[in-house]
N, C-alpha and C positions, 0 to 999 in steps of 0.2 A: 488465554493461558498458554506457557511456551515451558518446553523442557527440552534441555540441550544436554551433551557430553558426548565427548572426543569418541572419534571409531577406533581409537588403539586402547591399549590397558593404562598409556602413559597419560600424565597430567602437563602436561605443558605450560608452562608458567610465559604472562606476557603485561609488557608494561606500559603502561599511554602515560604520556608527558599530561600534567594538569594545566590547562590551556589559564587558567586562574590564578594558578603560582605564582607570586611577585616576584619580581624582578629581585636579583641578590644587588643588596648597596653598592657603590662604587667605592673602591679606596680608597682613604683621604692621600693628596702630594703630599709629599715631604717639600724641606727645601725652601718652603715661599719666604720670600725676604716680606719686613715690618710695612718697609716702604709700599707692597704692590695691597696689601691687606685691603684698604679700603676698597680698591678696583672690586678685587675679587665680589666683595661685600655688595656692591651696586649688583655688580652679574648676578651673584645668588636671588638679591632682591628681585630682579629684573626676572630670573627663570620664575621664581615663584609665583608673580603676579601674570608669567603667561600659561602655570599649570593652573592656577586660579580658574583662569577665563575658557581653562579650555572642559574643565570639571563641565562648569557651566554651559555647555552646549547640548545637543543632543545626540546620544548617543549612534552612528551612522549605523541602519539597519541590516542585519543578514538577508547577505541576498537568495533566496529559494532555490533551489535545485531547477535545472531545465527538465520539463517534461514535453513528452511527444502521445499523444492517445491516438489510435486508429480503434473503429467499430465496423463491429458487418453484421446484418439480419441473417437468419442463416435455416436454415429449416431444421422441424425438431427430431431431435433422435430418438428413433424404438424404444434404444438400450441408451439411456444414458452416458452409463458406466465404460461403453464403448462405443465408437464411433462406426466398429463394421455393422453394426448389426444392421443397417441402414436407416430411413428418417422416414417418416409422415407425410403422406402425398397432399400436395394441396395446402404447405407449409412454408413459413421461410419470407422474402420481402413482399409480400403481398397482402394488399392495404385488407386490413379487417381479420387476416387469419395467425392462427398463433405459429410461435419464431421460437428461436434461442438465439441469444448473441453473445459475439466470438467477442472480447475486447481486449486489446493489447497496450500496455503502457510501458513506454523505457525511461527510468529515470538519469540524468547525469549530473553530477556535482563533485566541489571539491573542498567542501563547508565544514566535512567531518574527517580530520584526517587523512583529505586527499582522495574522501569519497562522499554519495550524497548521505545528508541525518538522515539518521533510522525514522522510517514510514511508522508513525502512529494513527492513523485513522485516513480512510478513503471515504470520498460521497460520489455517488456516481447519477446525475439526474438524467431520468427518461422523458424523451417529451410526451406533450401534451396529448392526450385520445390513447394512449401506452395505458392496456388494460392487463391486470396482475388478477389470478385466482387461485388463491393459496386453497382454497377448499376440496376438500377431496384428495389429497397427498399425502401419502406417507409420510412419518416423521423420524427421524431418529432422534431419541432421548437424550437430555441435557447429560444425565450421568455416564451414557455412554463415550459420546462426545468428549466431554469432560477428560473422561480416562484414556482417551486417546487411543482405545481399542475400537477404532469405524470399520472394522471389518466385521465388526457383529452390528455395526446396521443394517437396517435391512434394505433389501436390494432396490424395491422401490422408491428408498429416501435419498438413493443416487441423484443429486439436482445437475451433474456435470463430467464428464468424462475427467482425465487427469488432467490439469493445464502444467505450464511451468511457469519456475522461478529462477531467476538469474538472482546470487547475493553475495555477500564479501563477509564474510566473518572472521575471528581472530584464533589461529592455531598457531598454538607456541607464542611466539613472538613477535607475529609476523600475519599480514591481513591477507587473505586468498578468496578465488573465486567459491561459490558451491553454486552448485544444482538441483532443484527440487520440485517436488511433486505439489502440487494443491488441485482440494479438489471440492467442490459444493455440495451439501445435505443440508433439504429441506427439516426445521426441528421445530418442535410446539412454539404454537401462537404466528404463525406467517412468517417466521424467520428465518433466516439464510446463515447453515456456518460454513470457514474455510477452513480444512485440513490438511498445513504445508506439513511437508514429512522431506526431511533430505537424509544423507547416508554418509555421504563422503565428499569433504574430509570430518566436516565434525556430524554427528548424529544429530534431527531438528526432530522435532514434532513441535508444531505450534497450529493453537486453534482461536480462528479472528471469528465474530458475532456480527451479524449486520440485520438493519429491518427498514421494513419501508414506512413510506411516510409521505403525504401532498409536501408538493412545490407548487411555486407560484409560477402562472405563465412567462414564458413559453413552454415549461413543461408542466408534466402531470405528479409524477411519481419522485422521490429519490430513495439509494439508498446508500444509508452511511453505517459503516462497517468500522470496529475500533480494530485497530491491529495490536496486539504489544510489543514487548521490546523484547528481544533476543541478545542475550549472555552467552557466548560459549564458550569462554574464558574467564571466573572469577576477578571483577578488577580491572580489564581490556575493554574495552570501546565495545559496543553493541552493534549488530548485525545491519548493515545497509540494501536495501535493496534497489537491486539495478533494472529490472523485468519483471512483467508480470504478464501473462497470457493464458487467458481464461473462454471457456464457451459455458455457459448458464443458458436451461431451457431444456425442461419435459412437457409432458400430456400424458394422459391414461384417456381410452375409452370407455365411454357411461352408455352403453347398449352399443348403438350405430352411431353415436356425436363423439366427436374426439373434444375431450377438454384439455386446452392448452393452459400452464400456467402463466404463459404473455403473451400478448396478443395486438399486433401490429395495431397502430390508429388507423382509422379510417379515411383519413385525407393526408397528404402532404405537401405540406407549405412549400412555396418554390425555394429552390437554391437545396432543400432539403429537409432531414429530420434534425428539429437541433436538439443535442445534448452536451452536458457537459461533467467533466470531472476536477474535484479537488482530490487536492492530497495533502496531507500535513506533516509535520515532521516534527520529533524532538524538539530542534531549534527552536519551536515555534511558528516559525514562517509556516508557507501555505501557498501551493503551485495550485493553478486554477487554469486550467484549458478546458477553451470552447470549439465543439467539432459539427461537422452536420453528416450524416448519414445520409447517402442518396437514395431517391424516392425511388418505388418499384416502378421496373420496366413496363409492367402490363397497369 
C-alpha cells in the first residue's frame, strides 16, 4: 500500500512522453514525375517486405538495471528502534548465535526515463543452517500498518532501527532525488513489514509485506517482499529507486536465554556464507546477484 502527495499546497502538473505512441506518418512528396512512379513502387514493395521480416523476429530484450548488494552479520540490538542503546553480548558473526543483518543494495539504470524501473518485489535468500524464530515477538497489527499510523505500534514489534532510501520521483515536471526513512515491524503470522515514509520534496508513506519460506540448497531460508508502485504525480512515471540500506534483527530474553529471531548457521562453507538477492522491476526483467558473506573470525 503507497500514498503520496506534494509537501506544498500546490499540485504540480507533469507529463511523460508514451514510449508506445506511434510514430506520426511521413508526408507524402509532391512533384514525382509518371516516369520515376514504378521505381518508387519497387522501394515501397521492397521497404515492406523488410518491415515484414523484421515483425517476424524476436523482440530484443530489456536490459535489467545493474545492481551491486553488500551484507554484514552484525550483532543484535537491545533497542531495536535505536542503535545507541547498545547490543547483546555474545551476538553478531559467530557460528551458532543470533545476529541482525545490515544489507545495502544500489541500483542503477537508464531503462526508465533515464532512470532504473520502479522496484516491484525483492527476494533475499539466506543460507543454509540460517535458523529464523518468529515465536515470541511482538507483532504490530495488519490495521495499524495498513493506516500508516506505526507509531502506535508497539515498541517491541520494532524489527529495525530506521534505514534509508535513496529515489527519484516526479514533482512538477520534472524527476528529483528524495530521501527516506524505512523501517522493519514484526506483524501476525512470521511476517516482516517495511515502512518507507519520506517528507521532502514530495510526502511518501508506503508499506512493502514480505514472509519467509525454504529455498533449496545452498540456502535455507528466503524472503520475498512485494513492493508497490509509487505515484506522486497523477499521470508522471512512477518512483524509481536508487538505495536501499537496512539492518533487520531482534531477541527478547525468556528468563536467562536470550531468543534471537536469526541465528547464525553453525558451519561455514569455505570462500564463505552464500546468499543471494533478486530484484524485479516494472519492466519485467529481474537483477539477480550473488554475494558470500565472510565466515566468523573465531
Amino acid at each position: 500500500m503507497a500514498r503520496s502527495e506534494h509537501a506544498n499546497s500546490s499540485t504540480p502538473r507533469s507529463y511523460a512522453a508514451d514510449p508506445q505512441a506511434p510514430a506520426q506518418p511521413a508526408r507524402n512528396a509532391r512533384g514525382a514525375s509518371r516516369g520515376r512512379l514504378p521505381h518508387r513502387l519497387s522501394l515501397l514493395v521492397g521497404l515492406a517486405c523488410l518491415a515484414i521480416a523484421a515483425v517476424s523476429l524476436p523482440a530484443a530484450a530489456l536490459a535489467a538495471p545493474n545492481v551491486t548488494v553488500k551484507a554484514k552479520i552484525l550483532p543484535v540490538l537491545k533497542n531495536p528502534a535505536s542503535p545507541k542503546g547498545g547490543s547483546y553480548p555474545k551476538t553478531g558473526n559467530i557460528l551458532g548465535a543470533g545476529a541482525s543483518v545490515e544489507a545495502q543494495m544500489t541500483i542503477s539504470g537508464t531503462e526508465y526515463g533515464g532512470f532504473p524501473s520502479p522496484l516491484t518485489g525483492v527476494v533475499v535468500y539466506l543460507p543454509s543452517g540460517t535458523k529464523l524464530h518468529p515465536q515470541g515477538f511482538t507483532t504490530c497489527s495488519n490495521a495499524i500498518l495498513e493506516s500508516h499510523e506505526v507509531q502506535d505500534c508497539p515498541k517491541k514489534s520494532v524489527a529495525s532501527p530506521k534505514g534509508e532510501v535513496l529515489g527519484v520521483v516526479s514533482f512538477g515536471g520534472t524527476r528529483v532525488q528524495e530521501k527516506a526513512t524505512v523501517q522493519a515491524f514484526f506483524t501476525p503470522g512470521g511476517k516482516i513489514a517495511f515502512f518507507t515514509e519520506g517528507r521532502e520534496p514530495a510526502v511518501l508513506e508506503v508499506l512493502s509485506t514480505g514472509d519467509f519460506s525454504g529455498a533449496s540448497h545452498p540456502f535455507g531460508q528466503k524472503l520475498n517482499a512485494v513492493v508497490p508502485l509509487v505515484s506522486t504525480v497523477p499521470g508522471a512515471p512512477y518512483a524509481s529507486v536508487l538505495s536501499i540500506k537496512i539492518r533487520v534483527g531482534a531477541a527478547y530474553m525468556k528468563g536467562k536465554k536470550l531468543i534471537s529471531y536469526g541465528t547464525v548457521p553453525s558451519k561455514c562453507p569455505k570462500g564463505g556464507f552464500p546468499a543471494k538477492t533478486e530484484l524485479k522491476y516494472l519492466s519485467g526483467e529481474t537483477s539477480t546477484v550473488s554475494i558470500k558473506v565472510p565466515c566468523p573470525k573465531k
